[in-house]
N, C-alpha and C positions, 0 to 999 in steps of 0.2 A: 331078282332076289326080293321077295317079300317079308321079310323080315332080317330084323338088325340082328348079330351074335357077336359076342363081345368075350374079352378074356381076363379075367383081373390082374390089376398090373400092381398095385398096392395100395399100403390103406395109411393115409396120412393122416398126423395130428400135428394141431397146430398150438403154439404158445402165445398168447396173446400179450403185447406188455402195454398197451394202453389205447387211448384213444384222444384224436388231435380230431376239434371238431371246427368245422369250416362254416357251416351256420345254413341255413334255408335259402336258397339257391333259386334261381327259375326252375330248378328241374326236381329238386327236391329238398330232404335235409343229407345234407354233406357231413360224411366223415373220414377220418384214415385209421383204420386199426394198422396199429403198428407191430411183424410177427417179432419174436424174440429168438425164434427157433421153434426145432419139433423134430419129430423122427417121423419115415416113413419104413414100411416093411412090405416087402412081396416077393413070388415064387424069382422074378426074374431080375430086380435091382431091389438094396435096399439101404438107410444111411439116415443120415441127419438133413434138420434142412439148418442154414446158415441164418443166423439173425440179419437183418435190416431190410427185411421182404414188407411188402404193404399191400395192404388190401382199400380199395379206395369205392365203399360202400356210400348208394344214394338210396335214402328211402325216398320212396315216390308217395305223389299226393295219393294214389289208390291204395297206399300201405305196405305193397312188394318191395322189397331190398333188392336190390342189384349190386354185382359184387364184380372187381376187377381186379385180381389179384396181380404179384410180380413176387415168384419166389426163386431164391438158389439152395439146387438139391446137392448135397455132398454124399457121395455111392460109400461103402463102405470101403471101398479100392482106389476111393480119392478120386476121383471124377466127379467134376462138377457138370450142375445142368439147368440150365432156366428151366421152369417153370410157370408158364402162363395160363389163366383161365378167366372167363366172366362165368358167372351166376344170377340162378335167380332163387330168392325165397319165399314163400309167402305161404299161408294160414288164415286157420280164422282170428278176428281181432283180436279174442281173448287166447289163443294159444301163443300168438306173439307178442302179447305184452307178457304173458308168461315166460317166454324166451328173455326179451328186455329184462327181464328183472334175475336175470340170473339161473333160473327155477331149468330141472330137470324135464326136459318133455319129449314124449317118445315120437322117434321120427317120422311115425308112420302118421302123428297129427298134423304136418305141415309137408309143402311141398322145399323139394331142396337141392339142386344140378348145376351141375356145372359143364363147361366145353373146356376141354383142356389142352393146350398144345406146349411142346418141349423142343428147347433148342438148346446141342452140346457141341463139344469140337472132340471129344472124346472118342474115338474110333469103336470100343468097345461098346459106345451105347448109339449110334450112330445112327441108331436103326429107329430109334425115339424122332428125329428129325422127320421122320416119314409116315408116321400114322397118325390119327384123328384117334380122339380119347375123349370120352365122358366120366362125370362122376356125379355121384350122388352124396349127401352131405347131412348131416346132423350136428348139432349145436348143443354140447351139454355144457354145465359150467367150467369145467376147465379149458374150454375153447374148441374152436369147429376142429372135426373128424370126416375127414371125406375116401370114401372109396372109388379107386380110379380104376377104369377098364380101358382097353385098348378096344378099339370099335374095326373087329376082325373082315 
């Protein structure tokens, strides 16, 4: 197979409710954005996510953010479901400090992915336990929006 094809699985927003900063690290600058919640919607599941998810972002000395999420999906049938990912961000200097400062910037100016994996005990969603997922991500000011695929 010479090429990847993919399915969308849905398209998540996140609520950000703050930031716990950990300070300049050997590896970079440390922070934890704290989620508060958010909703996801798609053809095949769709629901809230749960507050108390964390995203534990390192910008590196070359400028790329890395990103390590941990979130809880609630289905709209009441099924819960981890959701895990890392990421990676980056741009040119001035589109990300445009980003840093809150400022609207279209995604097609920076790079933005994630690897996604989900672990439930929910029978109906059971099937999440078993496939490889990507996403692709943008950052407006009311917090990241990421579109998740199933990688078919």
């Amino acid at each position: 197979m010479a090429e990847l094809r993919t399915a969308h699985l849905f398209t998540l927003s996140l609520e950000v409710a703050g930031m716990q900063a950990i300070g300049a690290t050997p590896a970079g600058e440390r922070r934890v954005g704290l989620v508060a919640g958010g909703r996801f919607t798609g053809p095949r599941l769709s629901g809230t996510v749960l507050p108390g998810g964390a995203d534990w972002i390192m910008i590196r000395p070359d400028g790329a953010t890395t990103l390590d999420v941990r979130l809880v999906l609630q289905t709209t049938d009441g099924a819960t479901i981890g959701m895990t990912y890392r990421g990676m961000r980056h741009g040119p200097e001035a589109v990300m400090a445009r980003l840093g400062r809150g400022e609207a910037v279209d995604p097609s100016e920076y790079y933005f992915r994630t690897s996604v994996a989900f672990e439930t005990a929910a029978p109906a969603y059971a099937w999440l336990n078993r496939i490889v997922a990507v996403g692709t991500g943008h950052r407006p000011p009311s917090g990241p929006v990421y579109d998740v695929f199933e990688v078919l």
